[in-house]
Phi, psi and omega in degrees: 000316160338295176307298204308311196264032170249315180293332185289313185314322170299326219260345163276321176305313214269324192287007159243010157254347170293133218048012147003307194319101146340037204211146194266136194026073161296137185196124140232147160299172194246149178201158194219096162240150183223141166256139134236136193231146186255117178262112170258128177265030174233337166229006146084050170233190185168139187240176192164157177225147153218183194235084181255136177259117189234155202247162172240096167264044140292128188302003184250124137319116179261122188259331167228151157220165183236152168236164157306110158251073191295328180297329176300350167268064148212100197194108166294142197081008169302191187284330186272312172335289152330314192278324194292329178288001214256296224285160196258001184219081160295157196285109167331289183317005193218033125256156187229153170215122190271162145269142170199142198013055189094339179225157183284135186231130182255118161228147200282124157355306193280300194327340185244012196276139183266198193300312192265049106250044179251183188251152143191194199196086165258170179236106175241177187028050212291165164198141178270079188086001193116307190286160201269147155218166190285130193212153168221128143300135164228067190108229203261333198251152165293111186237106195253113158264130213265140182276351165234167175253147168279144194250089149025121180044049157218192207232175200218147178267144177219146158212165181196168177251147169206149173214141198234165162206118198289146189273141159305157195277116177221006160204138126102282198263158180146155175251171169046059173292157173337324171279344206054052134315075200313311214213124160260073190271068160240154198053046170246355142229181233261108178296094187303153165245160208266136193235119193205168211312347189272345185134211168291170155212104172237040247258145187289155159246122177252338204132017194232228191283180146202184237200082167272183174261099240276181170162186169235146178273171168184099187241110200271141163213145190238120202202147179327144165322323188294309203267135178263150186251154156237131199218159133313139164102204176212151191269112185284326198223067175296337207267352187241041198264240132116324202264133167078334170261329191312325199265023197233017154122000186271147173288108170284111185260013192283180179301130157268004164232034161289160179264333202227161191220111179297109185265160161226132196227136186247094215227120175260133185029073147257160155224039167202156167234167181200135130248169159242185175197121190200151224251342199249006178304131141283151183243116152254159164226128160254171158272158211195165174316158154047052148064027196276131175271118191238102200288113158258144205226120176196167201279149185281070174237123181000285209292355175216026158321285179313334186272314185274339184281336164294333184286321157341253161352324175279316192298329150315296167310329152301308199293302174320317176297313190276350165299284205285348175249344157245337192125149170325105151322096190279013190229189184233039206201087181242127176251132173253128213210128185296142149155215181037223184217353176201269168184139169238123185266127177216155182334171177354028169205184182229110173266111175228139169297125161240042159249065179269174159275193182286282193318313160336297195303309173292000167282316179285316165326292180311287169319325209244299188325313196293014192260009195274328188266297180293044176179281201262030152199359160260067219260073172311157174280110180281324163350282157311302168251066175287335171332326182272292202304333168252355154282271203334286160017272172282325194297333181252003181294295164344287195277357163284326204261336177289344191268307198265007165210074189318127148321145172293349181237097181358146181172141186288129153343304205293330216333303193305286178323307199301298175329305206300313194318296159344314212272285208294327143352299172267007182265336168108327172310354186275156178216149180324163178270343170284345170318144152280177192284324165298341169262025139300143177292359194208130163329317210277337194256348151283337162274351171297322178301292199283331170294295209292285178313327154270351154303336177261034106328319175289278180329323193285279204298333156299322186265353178292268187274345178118119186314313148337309165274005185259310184305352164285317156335302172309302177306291168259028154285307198290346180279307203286337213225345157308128183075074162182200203229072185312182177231193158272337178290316180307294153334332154305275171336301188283330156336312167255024177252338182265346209251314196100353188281193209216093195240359179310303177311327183285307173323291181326290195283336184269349169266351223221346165257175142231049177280154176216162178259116176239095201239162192202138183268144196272295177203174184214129200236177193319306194218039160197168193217137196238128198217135177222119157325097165273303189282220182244316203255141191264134188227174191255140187256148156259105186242133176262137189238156155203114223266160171302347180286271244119335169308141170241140170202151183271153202225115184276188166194111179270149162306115187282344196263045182242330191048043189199154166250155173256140163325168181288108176283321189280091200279325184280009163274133182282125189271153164216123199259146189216148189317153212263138166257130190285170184307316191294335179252139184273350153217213205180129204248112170236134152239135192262156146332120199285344179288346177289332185137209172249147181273145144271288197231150185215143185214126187266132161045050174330322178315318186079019180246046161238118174315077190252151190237030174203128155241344174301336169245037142255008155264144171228156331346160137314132154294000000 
């Protein structure tokens, strides 16, 4: 009765924050599913039905839907199969490589998968309301002409059957992982796709992001006795369990000569569910802030017992950070779960590789939690937009790992992004951040994009508006805009409702270009300094002077198309705000006052958190 009225509870909490979004006549849909699912773990299929009621809050009549068959791309000749032969920097984890004839030959994983080790996901028996409908496959997606059309604010029973087979693991999902790790169970059923003001997303599965529908789950799985599961949700019938619970104090009541066991789990305002499973899981559970329960399921081997049990404890601490710098953590449950191939972020949990060092684990730990804010309540199109979602990420993932496990060697958070962001920049590879994620030409420059650059988006935007607005910033994007699906203009928007600048031109040039910021002190005479706009995209400058007396005093230049000036960061500095210089002209003129003296030295952005891709000319001397 406990669980339950824990679950109502959340479920109220959480459906008075849906549709929240501040944005005038905001609307997304809804979905209600409930599964049972069958597993067999000797040959690594599993059947199942569900019931989904899906609401159309939306002003369109929908005549078709679609769903996600993500086990059908791990298939040979599937789209991913292709992408890994086609792209020239394949995903490690999903190639083998080999010698041939004298040379290294790289081949895809899936291309050699035989019959009982491919993914796959059919769907028999769709039915509308009852009535049969027209389904097709095409890849990974389903395409149902619905024999009624859903009608503007109303809602349609959809069911269906399905029987799957986990593929060996070789990206995300998959069984008898590296770790030896039995069952990664994501992106495993058949998944409505999300339909919203730009349309339909019904996207091919290659390997990358996704865009889901927010709603609540109710998932029954029926699985050996032997094997303990870690989930999405929150787990109803602990007392009829007992594997992975006998030992944390619950009475256990199930048949002790039963073979298989039902777990039932229950996940309110999500928009994925995910588990593992494996028969050798140790279970730990701690309390975390605000009575949050925080579970780990990881494998029993010697050599990394202590790194999980040390990591415990920290993950409470990450949840107190990201509570306090961004919000409330809305649920009352979070699971870290040994399985997958690197780490992956799913509703209230994580699937991560665990034959890490300490510092790995908690790092990765850091990262994919922070995606429970950056994803799985802030629900961006990742697809579109990785930027938000894996930049955001890391910008707060960073500064949670400088706090609670400090480098031993002084260093910004930032450093790293900042170094890659620089590499790609100057390499002629970059490509906008409006790309999707699947059309980059290269891994590397979608991951330098969507991690690096976008975290120094953030980082950037603290040197933009004054670091005080950004951390407001943070907060209230996240107040305002949980449980629905911003966008980039929200995050823009809210910058400039806390801050008060004018933030369109940053939005613009850093997502939507590859202009970089190159600025340059041009030349510097006794009592003037000539500064010059190399690159395309225009900031606002920060200048340090420091006169031959030995005095420093600051020098702002404002962005004229920001209309706006930021505060002094340098408090202990004589401030000099001096005329903006606009975008159209390319240098820019100080003449100092001859009583301060003669300039020594002069420095564009001490901070170092304006992204300048040449920084050697920006200082004088010269180094």
């Amino acid at each position: 009765m406990k669980n339950l009225l824990t679950t109502f509870f959340v479920l109220v909490i959480g459906f008075s924050f849906a549709q929240n979004n501040p944005n005038s006549g905001y609307w997304q849909q809804h979905v209600d599913y409930k599964m049972n699912v069958n597993m067999d773990v000797k040959k690594y299929q599993y059947k199942g039905n569900q019931e989904l009621v899906y609401t159309n809050n939306s002003l369109d009549t929908l005549r078709k839907v679609y769903y996600h068959l993500y086990p059908n791309a791990f298939q040979p000749g599937s789209a991913m199969d292709m992408r890994l032969q086609a792209i020239s920097d394949p995903d490690k984890r999903m190639v083998r490589k080999f010698i041939k004839e004298n040379k290294e030959v790289k081949e895809s994983r899936i291309s050699t998968l035989e019959p009982n080790e491919i993914g796959y996901l059919n769907v028999t028996n769709f039915k509308q309301n009852g009535v049969a409908a027209q389904t097709r496959v095409v890849g990974t997606v389903l395409e149902v002409t619905l024999p009624q059309a859903i009608l503007p604010k109303s809602s349609s029973n959809l069911t269906l059957d399905f029987a799957g087979q986990v593929p060996l693991q070789i990206r995300r999902s998959g069984r008898n992982s590296e770790e030896n790790v039995a069952l990664s169970m994501t992106q495993w059923f058949p998944k409505i796709a999300e339909y919203d003001f730009e349309g339909w997303h019904a996207d091919t599965y290659i390997a990358r992001e996704f865009h889901g529908v927010w709603g609540n789950f109710d998932v029954k799985i029926t699985i050996d006795k032997n094997y303990t599961i870690g989930s999405t949700g929150y787990l109803q019938n602990k007392n009829e369990i007992g594997k992975g619970y006998e030992d944390a104090g619950v009475v256990v009541t199930y048949p002790k000569k039963a073979k298989t066991l039902t777990w039932h789990f229950v996940a309110p305002n999500v928009h994925d569910f995910a588990w593992g499973a494996d028969p050798e899981y140790i279970h730990d559970k701690i309390m975390g802030e605000n009575e949050t329960e925080l579970h780990f399921f990881y494998k029993n081997k010697k050599e990394n017992l202590e790194n999980w049990k040390k990591m415990q404890p920290k993950t409470a601490e990450l949840l107190a950070y990201f509570n306090k710098n961004v919000g409330q953590y809305p649920y009352k449950q979070y699971s870290v779960i040994q399985g997958g191939d690197g780490g992956m972020e799913y509703a209230m949990c994580t699937l991560i590789t665990g034959n890490r060092s300490y510092g790995s684990l908690v790092g990765v730990t850091a990262h994919e939690f922070a995606h429970s804010w950056f994803q799985h309540i802030l629900a961006t199109n990742e697809s579109k937009h990785c930027w938000m979602d894996e930049g955001f990420t890391s910008y707060i993932s960073n500064l949670a790992m400088d706090k609670i496990l400090p480098p031993k060697e002084p260093e910004s958070p930032f450093a790293d992004s900042y170094k890659n962001y620089v590499y790609l920049a100057n390499s002629g590879k970059e490509q906008p951040l409006t790309t999707h994620a699947d059309r980059y030409d290269l891994n590397q420059t979608y991951g330098i994009g969507a991690y690096s650059k976008g975290e120094v988006f953030l980082a950037q935007l603290g040197y933009i508006i004054g670091m005080e607005n950004l951390q407001k910033t943070v907060k209230r994007f996240y107040s305002d805009y949980k449980f629905t699906h911003p966008t980039p203009n929200d995050i823009k928007r809210t910058a400039e409702k806390v801050s008060g600048a004018n933030l369109d031109w940053y939005l613009n040039e850093w997502t939507q270009t590859t202009n970089t910021i190159d600025y340059a002190i041009k030349s510097v005479e006794t009592n003037k300094i000539v500064l010059e706009r190399k690159g395309r995209m225009p900031m606002p400058i920060d200048l340090i002077v420091e006169f031959e007396n030995g005095k420093k005093e600051y020098f702002y230049i404002p962005n004229t198309l920001m209309r706006w000036e930021k505060e002094n960061p340098y408090t202990t500095l004589t401030r000099n705000v001096l005329a903006g210089w606009d975008w159209a002209i390319p240098t820019y003129s100080i003449e100092i006052a001859k009583e301060k003296g003669a300039i020594k030295s002069v420095i564009i952005d001490p901070s170092d958190l304006m992204a300048d891709v040449k920084k050697e000319d920006n200082v004088f001397p010269k180094k």
